[in-house]
N, C-alpha and C positions, 0 to 999 in steps of 0.2 A: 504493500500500500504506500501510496505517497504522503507527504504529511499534511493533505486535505481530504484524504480518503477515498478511495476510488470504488469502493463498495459500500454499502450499510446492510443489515442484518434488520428487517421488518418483519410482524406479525401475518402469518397468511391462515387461511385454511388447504388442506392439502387433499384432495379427492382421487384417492386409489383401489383400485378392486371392492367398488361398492362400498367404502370405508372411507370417513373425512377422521381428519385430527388437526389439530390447531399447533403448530409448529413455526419455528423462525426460519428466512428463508434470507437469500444472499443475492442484492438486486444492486445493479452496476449504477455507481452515480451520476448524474448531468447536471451540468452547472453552468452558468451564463458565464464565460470566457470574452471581458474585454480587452481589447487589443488595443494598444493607444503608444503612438508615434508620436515621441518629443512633445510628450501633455495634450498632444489631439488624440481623443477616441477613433477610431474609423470602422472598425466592426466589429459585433457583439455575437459570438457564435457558443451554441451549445456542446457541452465540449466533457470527456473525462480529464479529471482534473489530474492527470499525470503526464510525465515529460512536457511538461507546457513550454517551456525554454525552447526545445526541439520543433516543436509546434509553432511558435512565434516565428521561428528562421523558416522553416523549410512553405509555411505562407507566406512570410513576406514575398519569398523570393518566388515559389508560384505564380502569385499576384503579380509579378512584376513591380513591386514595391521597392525590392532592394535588387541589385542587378549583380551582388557578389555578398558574400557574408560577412566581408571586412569591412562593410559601408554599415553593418550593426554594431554598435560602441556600448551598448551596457544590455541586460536584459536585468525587470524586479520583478518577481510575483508579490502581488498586495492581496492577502485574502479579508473578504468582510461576510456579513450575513447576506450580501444580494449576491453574493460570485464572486469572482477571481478578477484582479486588473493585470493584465500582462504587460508593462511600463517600458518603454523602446527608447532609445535613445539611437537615431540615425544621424548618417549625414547630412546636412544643413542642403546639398543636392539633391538628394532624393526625397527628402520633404518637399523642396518646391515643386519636385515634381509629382509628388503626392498631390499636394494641394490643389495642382493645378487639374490633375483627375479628378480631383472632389470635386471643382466645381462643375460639371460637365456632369455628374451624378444623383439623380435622384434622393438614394437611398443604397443602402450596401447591408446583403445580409448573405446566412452562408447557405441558401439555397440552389447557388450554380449561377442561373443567369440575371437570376431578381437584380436591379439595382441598376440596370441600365438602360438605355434610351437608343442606340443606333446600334445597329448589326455589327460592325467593326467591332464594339467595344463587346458584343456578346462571343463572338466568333473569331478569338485571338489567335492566330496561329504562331506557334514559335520554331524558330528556323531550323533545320535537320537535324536530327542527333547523327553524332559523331560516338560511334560503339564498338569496344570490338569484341563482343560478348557473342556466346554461342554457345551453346548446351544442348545434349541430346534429352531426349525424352524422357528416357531412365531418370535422369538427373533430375528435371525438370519434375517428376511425378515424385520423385524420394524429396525434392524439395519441398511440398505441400505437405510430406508428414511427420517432416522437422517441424513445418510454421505451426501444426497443429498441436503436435505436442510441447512447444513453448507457450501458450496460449494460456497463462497463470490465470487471467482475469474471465477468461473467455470459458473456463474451466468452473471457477466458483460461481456466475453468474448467467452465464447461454446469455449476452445479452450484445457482445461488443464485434467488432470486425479488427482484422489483423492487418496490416501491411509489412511485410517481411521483405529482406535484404539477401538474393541468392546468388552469393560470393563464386568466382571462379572457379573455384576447388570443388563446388558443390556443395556446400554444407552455408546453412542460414547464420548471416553471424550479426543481424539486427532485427529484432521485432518491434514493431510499435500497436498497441492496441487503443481503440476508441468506441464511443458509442458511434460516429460517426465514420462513411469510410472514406471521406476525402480529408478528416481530420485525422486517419490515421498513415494515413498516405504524408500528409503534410509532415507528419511528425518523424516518419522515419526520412522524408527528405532531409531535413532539417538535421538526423543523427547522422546521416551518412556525412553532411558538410560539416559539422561540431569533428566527428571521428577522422576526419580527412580521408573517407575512402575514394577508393576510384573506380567511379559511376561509369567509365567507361568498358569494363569489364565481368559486370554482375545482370542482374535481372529483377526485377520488384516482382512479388506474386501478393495476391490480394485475394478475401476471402468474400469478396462482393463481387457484382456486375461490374463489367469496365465499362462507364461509362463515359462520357466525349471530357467531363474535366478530369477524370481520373486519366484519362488519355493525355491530355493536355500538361497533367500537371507535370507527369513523368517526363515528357518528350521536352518541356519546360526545365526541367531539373540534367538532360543529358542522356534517360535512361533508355535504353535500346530495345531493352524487352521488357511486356508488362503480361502478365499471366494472371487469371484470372478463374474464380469456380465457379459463376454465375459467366452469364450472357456480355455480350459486346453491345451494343447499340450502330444503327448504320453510320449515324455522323462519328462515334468513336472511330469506326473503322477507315472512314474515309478522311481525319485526322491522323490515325497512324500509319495509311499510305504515303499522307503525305508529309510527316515528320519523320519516314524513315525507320519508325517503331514495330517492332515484331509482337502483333496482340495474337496472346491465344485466350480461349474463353473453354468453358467447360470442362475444365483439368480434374481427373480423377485419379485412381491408383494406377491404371493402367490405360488412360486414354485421353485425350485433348481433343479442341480445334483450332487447329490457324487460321488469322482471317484477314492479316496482312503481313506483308513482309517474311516471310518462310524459310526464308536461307538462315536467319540467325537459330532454327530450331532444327533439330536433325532426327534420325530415326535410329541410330544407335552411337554408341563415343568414337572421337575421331580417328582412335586407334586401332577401333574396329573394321574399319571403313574399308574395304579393300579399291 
């Protein structure tokens, strides 16, 4: 647990083989997560209160807020009784260029596209990933029952989604979990920049739908391959044709689907290959 608590233990009733009892049960917390740029708020999203730090970098930089990690100067978590403040201190650049997307904005919230006004600003595409990741199947399917069995919170509560980090070697060497799954996607961006890994040579796998910002946010971040246990969506797919991104969707213990870019995923290890 973190030390705002990522769980709480509430009273339920419990209905099993025709037999109720009254027992305590283990339900994953949600908390309103402000995010606030050099004493400007800019968005309040629902959020598990843990790796928040990781969470603040790997949005901003999705967001195209911060355009490198070294342009974030301080992170504070403030906790109160309404939520958590997550207090930024950027450069004096990128706030003005913050500011200057603010005013061009409605409103901002962590719905995906809520909060904006022209297509451009809904449909942002970011430039080719540069990757030089490639895993065969095998791999790619033992990856998913690493993420699984890391899944601490996902374990006590059935309630959170994963985004996990699958390393070269084959073996997951970052998980991030959340109620939410593009916040936990953020968060392990965000570890991989904090850890200084190299995004050029791994795979993000997720325990949700790949959806067009889960697409975005990867191909945003460098990542080459994004794997998934639920569905793709069309404009995901036709974002990761054209970011270069290798989506699979439908990953089980012994099956997948590609639905773009296919060469960075294979059908046995390279030293198989004859």
């Amino acid at each position: 647990m973190s030390e705002f608590g990522t769980w709480n233990a509430v009273p339920v009733i419990r209905w099993r083989d025709g037999r109720s009892e009254s027992v305590l049960d283990d339900v994953a917390a949600e908390v309103p997560v402000a995010l606030e740029y050099n004493g400007i708020s800019h968005a309040v999203m629902l959020a598990t209160p843990a790796d928040l730090e990781d969470f603040a970098l790997g949005f901003s930089l999705t967001e195209g807020i911060l355009q490198s990690p070294s342009e974030l100067y301080g992170c504070e978590l403030v906790g109160d009784s309404n939520g958590i403040r997550v207090i930024m201190d950027i450069s004096s650049e990128r706030m003005f260029a913050l500011k200057e997307r603010r005013r061009t904005l409605a409103g901002r919230t962590g719905c995906g596209l809520c909060g904006t006004e022209t297509l451009p600003q809904a449909i942002r595409i970011p430039p080719p990933v540069n990757s030089r990741a490639s895993f065969s199947a095998d791999v790619l399917h033992a990856g998913f029952t690493q993420m699984e069995s890391l899944q601490s919170l996902q374990k006590v509560t059935g309630a959170t989604h994963a985004a996990a980090w699958l390393a070269a070697d084959g073996k997951v060497t970052l998980l991030r979990e959340d109620i939410g799954r593009h916040n936990a996607l953020d968060k392990l961006i965000g570890a991989l920049h904090r850890t200084k890994t190299d995004i050029a040579t791994g795979a993000a796998i997720v325990t949700s739908r790949a959806s067009y910002e889960m697409v975005q946010k990867a191909a945003s971040a460098g990542i080459g391959i994004l794997a998934a246990v639920s569905a793709p969506t069309a404009l995901a797919i036709r974002l990761a044709e054209q970011t270069g991104v290798s989506l699979a969707g439908f990953v089980r213990a012994h099956s997948h689907v590609v639905y773009a870019n296919p060469e960075k995923l294979f059908e046995q290890k390279s030293s198989e290959k004859t």
